[in-house]
PyMOL Python script that loads the backbone (N, CA, C, O; Angstrom):
from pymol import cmd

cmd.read_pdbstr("""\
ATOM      1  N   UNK A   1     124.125  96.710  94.284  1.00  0.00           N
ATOM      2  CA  UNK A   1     123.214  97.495  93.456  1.00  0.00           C
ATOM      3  C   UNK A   1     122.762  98.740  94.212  1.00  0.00           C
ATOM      4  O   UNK A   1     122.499  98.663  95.412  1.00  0.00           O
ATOM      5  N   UNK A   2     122.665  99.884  93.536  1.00  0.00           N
ATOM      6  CA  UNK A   2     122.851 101.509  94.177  1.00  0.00           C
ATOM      7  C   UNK A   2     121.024 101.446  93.652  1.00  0.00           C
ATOM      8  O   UNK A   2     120.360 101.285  92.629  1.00  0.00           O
ATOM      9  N   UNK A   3     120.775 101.768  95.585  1.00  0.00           N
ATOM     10  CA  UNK A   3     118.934 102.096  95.456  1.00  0.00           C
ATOM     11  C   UNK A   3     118.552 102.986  95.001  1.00  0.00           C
ATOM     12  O   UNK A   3     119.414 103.825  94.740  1.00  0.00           O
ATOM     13  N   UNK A   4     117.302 103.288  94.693  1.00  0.00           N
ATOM     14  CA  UNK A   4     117.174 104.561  94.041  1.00  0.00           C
ATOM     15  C   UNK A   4     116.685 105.398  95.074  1.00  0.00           C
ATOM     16  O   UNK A   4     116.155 104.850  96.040  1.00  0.00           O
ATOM     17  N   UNK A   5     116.804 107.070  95.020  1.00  0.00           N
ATOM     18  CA  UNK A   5     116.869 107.458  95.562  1.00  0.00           C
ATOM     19  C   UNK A   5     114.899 107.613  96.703  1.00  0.00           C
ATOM     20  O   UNK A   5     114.618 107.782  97.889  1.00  0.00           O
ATOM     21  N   UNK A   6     114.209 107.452  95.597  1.00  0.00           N
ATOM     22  CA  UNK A   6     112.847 107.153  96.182  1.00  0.00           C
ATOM     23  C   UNK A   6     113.094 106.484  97.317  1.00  0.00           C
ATOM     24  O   UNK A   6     112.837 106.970  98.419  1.00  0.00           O
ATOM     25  N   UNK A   7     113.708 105.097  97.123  1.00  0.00           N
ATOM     26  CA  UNK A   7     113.851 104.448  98.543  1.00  0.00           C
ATOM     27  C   UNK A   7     114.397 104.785  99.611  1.00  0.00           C
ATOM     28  O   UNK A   7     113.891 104.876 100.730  1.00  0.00           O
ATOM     29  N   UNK A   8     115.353 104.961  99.311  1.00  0.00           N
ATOM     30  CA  UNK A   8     116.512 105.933 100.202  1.00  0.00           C
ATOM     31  C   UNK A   8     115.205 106.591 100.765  1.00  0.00           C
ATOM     32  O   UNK A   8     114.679 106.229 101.817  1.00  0.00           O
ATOM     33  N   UNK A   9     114.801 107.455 100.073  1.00  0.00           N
ATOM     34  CA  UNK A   9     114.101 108.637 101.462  1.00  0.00           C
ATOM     35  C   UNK A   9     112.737 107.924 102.097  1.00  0.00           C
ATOM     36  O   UNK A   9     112.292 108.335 103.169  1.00  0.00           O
ATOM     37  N   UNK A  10     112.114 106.855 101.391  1.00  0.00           N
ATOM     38  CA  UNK A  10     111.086 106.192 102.150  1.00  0.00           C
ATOM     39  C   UNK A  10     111.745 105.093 103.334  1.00  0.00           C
ATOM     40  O   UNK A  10     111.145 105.101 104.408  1.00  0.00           O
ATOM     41  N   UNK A  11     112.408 104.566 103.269  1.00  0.00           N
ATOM     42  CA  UNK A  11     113.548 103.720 103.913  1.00  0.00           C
ATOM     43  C   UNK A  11     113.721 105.237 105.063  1.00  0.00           C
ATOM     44  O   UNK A  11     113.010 105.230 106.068  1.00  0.00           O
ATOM     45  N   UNK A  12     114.589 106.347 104.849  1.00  0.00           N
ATOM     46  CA  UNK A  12     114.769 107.241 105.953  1.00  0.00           C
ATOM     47  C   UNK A  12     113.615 107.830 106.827  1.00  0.00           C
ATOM     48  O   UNK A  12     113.882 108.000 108.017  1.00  0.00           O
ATOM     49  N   UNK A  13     112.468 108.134 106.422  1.00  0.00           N
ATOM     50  CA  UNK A  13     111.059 108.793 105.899  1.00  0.00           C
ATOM     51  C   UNK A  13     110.675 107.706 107.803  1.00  0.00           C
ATOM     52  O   UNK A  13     110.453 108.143 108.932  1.00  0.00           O
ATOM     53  N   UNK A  14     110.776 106.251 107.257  1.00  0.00           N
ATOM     54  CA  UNK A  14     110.227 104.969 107.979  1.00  0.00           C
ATOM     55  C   UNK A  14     110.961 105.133 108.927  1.00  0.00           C
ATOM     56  O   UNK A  14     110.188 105.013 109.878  1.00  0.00           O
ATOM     57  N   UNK A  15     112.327 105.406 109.482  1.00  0.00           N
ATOM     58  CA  UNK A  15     113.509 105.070 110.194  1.00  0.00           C
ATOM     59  C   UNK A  15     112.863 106.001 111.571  1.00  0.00           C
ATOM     60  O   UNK A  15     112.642 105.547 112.694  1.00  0.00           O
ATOM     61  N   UNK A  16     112.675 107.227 111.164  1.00  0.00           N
ATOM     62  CA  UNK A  16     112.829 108.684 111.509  1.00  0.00           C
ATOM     63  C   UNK A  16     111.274 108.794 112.307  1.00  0.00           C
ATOM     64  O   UNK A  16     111.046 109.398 113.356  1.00  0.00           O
ATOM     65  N   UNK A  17     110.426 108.119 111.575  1.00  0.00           N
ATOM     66  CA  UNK A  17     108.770 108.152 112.204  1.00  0.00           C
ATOM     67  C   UNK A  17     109.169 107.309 113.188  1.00  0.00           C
ATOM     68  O   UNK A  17     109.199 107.809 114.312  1.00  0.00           O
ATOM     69  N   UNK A  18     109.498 106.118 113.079  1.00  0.00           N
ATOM     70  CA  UNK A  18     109.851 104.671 114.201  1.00  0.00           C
ATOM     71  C   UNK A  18     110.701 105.586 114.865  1.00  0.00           C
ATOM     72  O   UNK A  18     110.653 105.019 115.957  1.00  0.00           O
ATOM     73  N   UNK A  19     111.406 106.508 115.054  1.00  0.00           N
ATOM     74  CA  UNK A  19     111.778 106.736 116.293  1.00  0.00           C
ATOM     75  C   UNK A  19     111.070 107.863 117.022  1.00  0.00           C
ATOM     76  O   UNK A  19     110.941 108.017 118.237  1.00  0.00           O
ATOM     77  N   UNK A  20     110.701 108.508 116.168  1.00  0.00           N
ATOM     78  CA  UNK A  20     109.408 109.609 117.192  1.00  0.00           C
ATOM     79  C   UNK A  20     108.531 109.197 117.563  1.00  0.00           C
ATOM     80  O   UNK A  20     108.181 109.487 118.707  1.00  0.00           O
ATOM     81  N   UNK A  21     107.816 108.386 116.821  1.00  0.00           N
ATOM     82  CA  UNK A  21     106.271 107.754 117.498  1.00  0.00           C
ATOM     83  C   UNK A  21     106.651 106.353 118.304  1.00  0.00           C
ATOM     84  O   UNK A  21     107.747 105.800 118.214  1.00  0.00           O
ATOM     85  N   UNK A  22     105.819 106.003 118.905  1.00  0.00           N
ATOM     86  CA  UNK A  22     105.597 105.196 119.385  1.00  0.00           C
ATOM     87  C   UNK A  22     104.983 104.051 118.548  1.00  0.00           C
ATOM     88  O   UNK A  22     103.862 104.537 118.398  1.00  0.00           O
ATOM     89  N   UNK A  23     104.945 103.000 117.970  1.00  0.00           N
ATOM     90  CA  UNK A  23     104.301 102.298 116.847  1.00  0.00           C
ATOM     91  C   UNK A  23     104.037 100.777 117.749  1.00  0.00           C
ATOM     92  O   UNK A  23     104.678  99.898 118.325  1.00  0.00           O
ATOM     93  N   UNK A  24     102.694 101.151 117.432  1.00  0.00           N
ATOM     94  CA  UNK A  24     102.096 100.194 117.711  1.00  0.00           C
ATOM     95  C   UNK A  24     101.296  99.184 116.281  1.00  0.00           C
ATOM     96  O   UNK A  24     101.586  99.547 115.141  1.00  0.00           O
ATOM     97  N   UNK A  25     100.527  98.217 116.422  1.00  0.00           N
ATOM     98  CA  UNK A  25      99.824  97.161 114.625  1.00  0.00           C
ATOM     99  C   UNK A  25      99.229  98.495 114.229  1.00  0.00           C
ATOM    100  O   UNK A  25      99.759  98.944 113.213  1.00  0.00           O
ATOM    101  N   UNK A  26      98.386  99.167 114.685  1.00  0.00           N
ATOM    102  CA  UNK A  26      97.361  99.835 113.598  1.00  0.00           C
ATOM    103  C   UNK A  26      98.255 100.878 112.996  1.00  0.00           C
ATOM    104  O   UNK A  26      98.150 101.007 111.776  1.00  0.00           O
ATOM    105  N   UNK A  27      99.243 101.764 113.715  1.00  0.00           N
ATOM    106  CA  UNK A  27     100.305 102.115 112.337  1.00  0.00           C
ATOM    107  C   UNK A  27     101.032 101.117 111.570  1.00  0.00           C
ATOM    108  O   UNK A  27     101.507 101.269 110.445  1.00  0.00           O
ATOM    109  N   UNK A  28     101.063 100.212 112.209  1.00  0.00           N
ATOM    110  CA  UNK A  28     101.824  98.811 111.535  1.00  0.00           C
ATOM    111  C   UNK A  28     101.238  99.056 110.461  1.00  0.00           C
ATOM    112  O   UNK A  28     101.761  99.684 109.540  1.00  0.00           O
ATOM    113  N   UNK A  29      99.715  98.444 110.441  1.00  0.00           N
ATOM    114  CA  UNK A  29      98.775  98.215 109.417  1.00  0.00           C
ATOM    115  C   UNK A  29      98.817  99.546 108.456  1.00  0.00           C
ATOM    116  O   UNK A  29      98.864  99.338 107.244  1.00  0.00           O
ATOM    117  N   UNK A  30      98.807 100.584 108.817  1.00  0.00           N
ATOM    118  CA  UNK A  30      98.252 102.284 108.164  1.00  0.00           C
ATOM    119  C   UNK A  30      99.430 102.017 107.663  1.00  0.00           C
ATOM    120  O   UNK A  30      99.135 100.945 107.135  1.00  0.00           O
ATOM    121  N   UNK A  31     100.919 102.216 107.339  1.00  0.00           N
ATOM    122  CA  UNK A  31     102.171 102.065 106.686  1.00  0.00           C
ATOM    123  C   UNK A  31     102.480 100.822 105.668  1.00  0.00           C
ATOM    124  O   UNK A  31     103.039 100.851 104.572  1.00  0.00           O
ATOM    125  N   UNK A  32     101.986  99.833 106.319  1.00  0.00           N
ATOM    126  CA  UNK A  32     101.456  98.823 105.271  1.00  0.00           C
ATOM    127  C   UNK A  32     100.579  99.095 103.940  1.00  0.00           C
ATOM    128  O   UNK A  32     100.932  98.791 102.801  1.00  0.00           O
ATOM    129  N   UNK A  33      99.770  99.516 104.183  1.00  0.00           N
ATOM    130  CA  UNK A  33      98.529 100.004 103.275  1.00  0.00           C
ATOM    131  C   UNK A  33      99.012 101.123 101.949  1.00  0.00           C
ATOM    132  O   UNK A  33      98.849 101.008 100.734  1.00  0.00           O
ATOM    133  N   UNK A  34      99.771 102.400 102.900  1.00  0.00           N
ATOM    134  CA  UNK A  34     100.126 103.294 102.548  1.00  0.00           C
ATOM    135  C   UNK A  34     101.558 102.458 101.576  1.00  0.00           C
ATOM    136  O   UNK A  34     101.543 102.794 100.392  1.00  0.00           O
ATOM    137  N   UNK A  35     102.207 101.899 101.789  1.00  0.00           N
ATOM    138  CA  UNK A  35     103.520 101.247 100.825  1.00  0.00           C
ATOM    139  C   UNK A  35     102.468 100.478  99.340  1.00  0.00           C
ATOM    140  O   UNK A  35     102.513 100.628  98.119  1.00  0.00           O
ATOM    141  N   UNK A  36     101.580  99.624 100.300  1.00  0.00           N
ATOM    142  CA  UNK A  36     101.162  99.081  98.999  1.00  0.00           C
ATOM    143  C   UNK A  36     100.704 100.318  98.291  1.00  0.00           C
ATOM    144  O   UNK A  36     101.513 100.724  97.457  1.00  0.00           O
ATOM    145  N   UNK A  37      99.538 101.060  98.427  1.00  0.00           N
ATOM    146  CA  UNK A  37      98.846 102.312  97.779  1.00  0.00           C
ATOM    147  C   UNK A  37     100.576 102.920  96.296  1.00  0.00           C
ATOM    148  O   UNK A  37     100.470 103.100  95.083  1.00  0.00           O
ATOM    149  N   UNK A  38     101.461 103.001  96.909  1.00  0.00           N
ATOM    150  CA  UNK A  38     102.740 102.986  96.516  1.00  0.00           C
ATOM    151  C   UNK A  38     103.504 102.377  95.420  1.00  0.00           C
ATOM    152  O   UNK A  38     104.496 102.880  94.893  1.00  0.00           O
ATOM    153  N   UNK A  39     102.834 100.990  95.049  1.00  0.00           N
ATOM    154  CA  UNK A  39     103.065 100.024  94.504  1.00  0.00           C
ATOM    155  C   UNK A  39     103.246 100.274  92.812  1.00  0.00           C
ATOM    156  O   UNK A  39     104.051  99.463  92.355  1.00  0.00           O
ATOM    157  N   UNK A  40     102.783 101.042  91.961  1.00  0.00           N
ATOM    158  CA  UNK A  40     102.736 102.151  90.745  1.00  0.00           C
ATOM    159  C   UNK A  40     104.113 102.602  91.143  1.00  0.00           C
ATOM    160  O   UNK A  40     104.818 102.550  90.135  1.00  0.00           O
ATOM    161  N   UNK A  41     104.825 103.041  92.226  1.00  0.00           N
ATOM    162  CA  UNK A  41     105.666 103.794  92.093  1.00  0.00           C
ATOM    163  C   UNK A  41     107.169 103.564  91.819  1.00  0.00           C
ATOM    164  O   UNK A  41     108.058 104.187  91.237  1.00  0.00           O
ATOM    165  N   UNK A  42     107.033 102.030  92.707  1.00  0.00           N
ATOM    166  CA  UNK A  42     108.149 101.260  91.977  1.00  0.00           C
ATOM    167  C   UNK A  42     108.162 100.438  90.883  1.00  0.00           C
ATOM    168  O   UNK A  42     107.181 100.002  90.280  1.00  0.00           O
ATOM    169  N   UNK A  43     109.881 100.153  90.544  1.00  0.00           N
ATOM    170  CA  UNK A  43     110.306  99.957  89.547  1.00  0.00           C
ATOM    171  C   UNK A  43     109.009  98.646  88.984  1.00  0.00           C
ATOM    172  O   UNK A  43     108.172  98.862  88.108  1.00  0.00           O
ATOM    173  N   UNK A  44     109.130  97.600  89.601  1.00  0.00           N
ATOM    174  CA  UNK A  44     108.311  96.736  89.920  1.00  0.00           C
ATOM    175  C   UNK A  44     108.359  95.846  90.837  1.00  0.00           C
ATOM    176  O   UNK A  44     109.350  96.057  91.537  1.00  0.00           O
ATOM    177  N   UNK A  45     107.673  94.797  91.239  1.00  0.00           N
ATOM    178  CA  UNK A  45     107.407  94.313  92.474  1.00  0.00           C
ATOM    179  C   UNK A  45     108.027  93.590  93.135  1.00  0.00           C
ATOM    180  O   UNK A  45     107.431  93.251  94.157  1.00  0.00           O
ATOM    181  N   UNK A  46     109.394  93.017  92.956  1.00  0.00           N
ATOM    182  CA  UNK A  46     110.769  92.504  93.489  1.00  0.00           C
ATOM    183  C   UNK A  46     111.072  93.749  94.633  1.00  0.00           C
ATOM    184  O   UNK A  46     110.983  93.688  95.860  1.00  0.00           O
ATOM    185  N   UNK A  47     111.370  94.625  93.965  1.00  0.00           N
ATOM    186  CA  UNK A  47     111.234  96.779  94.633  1.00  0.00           C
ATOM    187  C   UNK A  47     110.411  96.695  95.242  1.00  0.00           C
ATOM    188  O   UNK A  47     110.664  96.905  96.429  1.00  0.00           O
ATOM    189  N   UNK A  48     109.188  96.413  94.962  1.00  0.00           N
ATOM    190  CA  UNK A  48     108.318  97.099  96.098  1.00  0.00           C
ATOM    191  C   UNK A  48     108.330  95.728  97.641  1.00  0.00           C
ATOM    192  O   UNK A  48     108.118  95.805  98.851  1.00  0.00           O
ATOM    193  N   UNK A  49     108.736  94.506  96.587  1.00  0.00           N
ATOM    194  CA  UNK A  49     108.624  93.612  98.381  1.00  0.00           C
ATOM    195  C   UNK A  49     109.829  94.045  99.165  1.00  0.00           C
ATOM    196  O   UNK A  49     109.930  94.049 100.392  1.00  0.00           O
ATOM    197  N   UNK A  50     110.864  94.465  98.146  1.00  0.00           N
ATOM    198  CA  UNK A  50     112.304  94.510  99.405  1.00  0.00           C
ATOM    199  C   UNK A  50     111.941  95.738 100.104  1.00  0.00           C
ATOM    200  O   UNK A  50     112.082  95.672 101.325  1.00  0.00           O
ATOM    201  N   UNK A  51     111.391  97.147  99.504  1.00  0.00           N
ATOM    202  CA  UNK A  51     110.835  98.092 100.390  1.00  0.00           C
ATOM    203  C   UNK A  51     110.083  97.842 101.275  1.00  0.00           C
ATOM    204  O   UNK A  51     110.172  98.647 102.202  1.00  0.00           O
ATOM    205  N   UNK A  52     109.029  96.703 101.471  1.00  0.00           N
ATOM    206  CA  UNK A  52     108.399  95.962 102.590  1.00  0.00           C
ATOM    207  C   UNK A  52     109.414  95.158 103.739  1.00  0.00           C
ATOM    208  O   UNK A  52     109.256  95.291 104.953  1.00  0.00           O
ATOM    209  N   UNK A  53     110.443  94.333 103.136  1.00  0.00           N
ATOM    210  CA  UNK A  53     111.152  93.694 103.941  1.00  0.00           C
ATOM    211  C   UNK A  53     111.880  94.519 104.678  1.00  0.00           C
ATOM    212  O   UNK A  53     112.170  94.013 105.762  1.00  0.00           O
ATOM    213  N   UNK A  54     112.459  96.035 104.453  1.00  0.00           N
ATOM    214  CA  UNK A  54     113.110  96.969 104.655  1.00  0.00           C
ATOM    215  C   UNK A  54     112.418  97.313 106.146  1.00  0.00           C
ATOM    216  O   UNK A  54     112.991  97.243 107.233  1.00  0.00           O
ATOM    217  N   UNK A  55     111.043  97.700 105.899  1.00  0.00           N
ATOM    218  CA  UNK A  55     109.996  98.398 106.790  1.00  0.00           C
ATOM    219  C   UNK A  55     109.513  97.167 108.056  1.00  0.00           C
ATOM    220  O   UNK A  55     109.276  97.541 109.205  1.00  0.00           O
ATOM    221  N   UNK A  56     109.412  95.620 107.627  1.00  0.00           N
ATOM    222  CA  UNK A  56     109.423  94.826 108.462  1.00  0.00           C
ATOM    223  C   UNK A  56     110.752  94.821 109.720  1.00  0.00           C
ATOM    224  O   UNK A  56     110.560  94.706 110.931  1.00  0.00           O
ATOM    225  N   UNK A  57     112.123  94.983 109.022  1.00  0.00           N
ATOM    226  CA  UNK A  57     113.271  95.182 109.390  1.00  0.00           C
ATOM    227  C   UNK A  57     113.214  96.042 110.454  1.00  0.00           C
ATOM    228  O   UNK A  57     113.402  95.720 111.628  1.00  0.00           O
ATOM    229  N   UNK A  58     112.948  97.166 110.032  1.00  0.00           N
ATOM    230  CA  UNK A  58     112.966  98.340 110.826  1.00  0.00           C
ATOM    231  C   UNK A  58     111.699  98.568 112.091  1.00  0.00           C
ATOM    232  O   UNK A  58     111.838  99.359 113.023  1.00  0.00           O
ATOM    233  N   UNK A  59     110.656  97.826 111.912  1.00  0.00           N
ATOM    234  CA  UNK A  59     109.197  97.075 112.723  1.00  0.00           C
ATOM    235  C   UNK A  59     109.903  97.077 114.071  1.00  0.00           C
ATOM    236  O   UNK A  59     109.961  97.810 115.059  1.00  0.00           O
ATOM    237  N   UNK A  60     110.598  95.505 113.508  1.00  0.00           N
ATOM    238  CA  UNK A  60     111.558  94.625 114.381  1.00  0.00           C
ATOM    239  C   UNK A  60     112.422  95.231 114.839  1.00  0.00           C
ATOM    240  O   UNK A  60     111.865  95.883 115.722  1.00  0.00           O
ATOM    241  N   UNK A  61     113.178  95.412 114.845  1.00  0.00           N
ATOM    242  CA  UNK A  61     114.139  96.624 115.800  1.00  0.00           C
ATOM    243  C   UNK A  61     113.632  97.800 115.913  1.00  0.00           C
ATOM    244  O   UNK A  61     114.515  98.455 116.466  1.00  0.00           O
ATOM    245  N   UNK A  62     112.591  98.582 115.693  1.00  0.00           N
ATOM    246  CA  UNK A  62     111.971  99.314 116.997  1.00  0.00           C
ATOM    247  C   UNK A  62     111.298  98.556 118.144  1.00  0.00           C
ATOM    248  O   UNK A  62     111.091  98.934 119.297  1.00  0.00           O
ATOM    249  N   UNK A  63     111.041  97.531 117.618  1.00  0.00           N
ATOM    250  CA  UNK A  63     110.255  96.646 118.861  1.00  0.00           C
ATOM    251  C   UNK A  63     111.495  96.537 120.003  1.00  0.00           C
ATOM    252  O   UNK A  63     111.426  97.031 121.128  1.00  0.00           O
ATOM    253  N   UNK A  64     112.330  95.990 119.614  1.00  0.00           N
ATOM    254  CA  UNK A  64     113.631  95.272 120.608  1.00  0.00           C
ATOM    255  C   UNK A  64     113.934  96.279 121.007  1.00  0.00           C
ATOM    256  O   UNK A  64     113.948  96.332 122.237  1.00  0.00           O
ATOM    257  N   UNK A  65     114.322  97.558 120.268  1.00  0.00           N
ATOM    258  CA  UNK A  65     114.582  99.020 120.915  1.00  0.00           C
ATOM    259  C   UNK A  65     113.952  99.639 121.874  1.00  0.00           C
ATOM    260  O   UNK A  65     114.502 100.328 122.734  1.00  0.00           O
ATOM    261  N   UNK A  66     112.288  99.340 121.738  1.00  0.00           N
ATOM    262  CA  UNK A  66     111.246 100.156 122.669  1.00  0.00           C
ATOM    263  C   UNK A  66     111.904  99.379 123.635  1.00  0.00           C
ATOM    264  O   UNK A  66     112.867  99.958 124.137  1.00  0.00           O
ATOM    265  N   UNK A  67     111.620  97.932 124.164  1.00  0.00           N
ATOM    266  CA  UNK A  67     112.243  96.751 125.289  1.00  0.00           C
ATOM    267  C   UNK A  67     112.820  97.520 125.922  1.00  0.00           C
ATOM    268  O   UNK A  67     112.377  98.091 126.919  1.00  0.00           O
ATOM    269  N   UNK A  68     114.365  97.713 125.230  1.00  0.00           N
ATOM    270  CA  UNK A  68     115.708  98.086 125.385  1.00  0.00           C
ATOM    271  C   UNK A  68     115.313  99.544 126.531  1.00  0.00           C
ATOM    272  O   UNK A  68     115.591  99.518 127.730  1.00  0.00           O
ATOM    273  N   UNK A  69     114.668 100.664 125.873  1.00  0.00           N
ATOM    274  CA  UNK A  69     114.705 101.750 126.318  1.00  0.00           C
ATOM    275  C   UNK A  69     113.843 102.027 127.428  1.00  0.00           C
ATOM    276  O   UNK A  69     114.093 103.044 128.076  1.00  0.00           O
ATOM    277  N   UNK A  70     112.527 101.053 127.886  1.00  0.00           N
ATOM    278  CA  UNK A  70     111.956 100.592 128.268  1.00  0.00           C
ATOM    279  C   UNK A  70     112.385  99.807 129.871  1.00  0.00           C
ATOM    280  O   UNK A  70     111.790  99.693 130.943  1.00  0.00           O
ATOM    281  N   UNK A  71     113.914  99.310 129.278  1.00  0.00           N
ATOM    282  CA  UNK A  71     114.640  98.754 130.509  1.00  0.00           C
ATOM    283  C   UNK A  71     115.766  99.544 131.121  1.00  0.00           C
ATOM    284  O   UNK A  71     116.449  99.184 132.079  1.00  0.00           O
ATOM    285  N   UNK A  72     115.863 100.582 130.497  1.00  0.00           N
ATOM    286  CA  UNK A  72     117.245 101.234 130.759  1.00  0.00           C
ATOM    287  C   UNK A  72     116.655 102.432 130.520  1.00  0.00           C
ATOM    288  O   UNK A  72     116.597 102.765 129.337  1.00  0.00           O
ATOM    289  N   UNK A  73     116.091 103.346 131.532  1.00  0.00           N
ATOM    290  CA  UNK A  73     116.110 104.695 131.634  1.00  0.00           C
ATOM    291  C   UNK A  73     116.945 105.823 131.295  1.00  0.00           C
ATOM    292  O   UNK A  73     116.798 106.933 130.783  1.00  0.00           O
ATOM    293  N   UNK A  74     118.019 105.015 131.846  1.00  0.00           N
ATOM    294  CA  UNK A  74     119.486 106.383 131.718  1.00  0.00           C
ATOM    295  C   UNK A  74     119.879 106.509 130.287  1.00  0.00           C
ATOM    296  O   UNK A  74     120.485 107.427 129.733  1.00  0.00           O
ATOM    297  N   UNK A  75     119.457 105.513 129.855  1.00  0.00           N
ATOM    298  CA  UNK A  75     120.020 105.570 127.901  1.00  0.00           C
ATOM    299  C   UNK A  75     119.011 106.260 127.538  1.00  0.00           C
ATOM    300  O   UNK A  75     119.268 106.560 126.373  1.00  0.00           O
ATOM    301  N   UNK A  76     117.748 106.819 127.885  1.00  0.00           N
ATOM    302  CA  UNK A  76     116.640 107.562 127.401  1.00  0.00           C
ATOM    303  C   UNK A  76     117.400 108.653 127.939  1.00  0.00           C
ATOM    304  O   UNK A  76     117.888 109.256 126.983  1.00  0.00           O
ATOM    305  N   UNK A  77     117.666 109.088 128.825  1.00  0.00           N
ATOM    306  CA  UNK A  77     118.417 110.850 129.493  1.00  0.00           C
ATOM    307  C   UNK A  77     119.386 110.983 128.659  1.00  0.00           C
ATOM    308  O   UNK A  77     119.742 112.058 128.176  1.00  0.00           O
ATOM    309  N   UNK A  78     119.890 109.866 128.430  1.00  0.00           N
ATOM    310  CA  UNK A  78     120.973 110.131 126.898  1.00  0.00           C
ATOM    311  C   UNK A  78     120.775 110.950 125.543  1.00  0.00           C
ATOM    312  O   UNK A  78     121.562 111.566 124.825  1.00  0.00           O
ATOM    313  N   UNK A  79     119.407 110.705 125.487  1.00  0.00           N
ATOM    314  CA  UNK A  79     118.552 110.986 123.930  1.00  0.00           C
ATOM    315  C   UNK A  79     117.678 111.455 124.353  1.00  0.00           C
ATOM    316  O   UNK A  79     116.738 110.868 124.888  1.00  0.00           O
ATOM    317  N   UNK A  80     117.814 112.690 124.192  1.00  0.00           N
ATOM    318  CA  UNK A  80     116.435 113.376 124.646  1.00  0.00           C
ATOM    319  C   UNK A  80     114.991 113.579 123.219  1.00  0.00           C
ATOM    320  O   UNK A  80     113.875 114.099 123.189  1.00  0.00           O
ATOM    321  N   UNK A  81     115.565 113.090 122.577  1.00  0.00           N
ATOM    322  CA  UNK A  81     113.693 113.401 121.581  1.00  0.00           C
ATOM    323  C   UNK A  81     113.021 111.831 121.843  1.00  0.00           C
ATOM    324  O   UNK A  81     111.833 111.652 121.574  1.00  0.00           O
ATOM    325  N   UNK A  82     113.712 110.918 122.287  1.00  0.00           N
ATOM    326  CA  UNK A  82     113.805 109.351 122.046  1.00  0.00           C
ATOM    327  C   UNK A  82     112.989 109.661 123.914  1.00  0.00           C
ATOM    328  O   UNK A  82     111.896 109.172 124.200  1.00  0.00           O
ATOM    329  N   UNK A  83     113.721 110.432 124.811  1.00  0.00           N
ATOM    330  CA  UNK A  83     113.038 110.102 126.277  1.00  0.00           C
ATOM    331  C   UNK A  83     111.735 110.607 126.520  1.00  0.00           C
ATOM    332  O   UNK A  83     111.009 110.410 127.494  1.00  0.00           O
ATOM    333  N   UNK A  84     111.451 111.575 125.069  1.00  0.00           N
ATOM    334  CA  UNK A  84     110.050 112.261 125.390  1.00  0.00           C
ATOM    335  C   UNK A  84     109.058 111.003 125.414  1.00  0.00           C
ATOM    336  O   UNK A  84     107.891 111.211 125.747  1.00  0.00           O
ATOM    337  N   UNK A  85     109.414 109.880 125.121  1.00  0.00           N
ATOM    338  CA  UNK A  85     108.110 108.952 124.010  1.00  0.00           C
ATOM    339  C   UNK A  85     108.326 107.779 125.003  1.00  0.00           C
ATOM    340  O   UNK A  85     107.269 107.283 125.393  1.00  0.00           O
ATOM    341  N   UNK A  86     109.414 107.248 125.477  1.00  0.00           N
ATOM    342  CA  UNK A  86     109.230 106.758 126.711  1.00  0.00           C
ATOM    343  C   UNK A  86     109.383 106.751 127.984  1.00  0.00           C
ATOM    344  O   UNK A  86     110.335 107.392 128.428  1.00  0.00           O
ATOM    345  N   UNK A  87     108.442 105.986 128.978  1.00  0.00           N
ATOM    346  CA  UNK A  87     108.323 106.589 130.574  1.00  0.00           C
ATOM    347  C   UNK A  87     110.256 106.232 131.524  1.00  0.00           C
ATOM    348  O   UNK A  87     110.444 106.575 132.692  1.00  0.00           O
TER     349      UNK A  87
END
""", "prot")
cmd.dss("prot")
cmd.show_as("cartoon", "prot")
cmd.util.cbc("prot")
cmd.orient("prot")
C-alpha cells in the first residue's frame, strides 16, 4: 500500500531532525505531543498509530546509532554534519 505523501515527508521531516539533533525523552515527549496534536490530519487512527510506530522505529535506531558513533570516532570524520553533534 503506497503512503501518502503527508507521511512520506513527516516520516523524512523525523529521519532528518534525528540526525542533526541530538534527541534526548523531552524531544521524545515534544514530537510525541506534536504527532498526536496531528491526529485530525490523518486518514484515521490505524494512520496515525503506524506514523507513531514509524517515529518509535526511527527513536530506536538513533539510539543504537548515537552508541555506534559514540564508539567509533573515525565513522564521525566520515560524516561531517553527523561529527558536529558528537564528541
Amino acid at each position: 500500500r503506497r503512503l501518502p505523501f503527508l507521511s512520506f515527508l513527516c516520516h523524512n521531516s523525523l529521519s532528518l531532525f534525528l540526525l542533526k539533533n541530538p534527541f534526548g525523552l523531552n524531544e521524545f515527549k515534544f514530537v510525541l505531543k506534536l504527532l498526536s496534536s496531528l491526529l485530525p490530519v490523518f486518514s484515521n487512527f490505524t494512520h496515525f498509530l503506524y506514523e507513531c510506530l514509524l517515529f518509535f522505529n526511527l527513536f530506536l535506531n538513533f539510539q543504537v546509532h548515537h552508541f555506534l558513533f559514540l564508539s567509533v570516532n573515525t565513522r564521525c570524520m566520515q560524516i561531517p554534519h553527523l561529527a558536529l553533534n558528537f564528541p
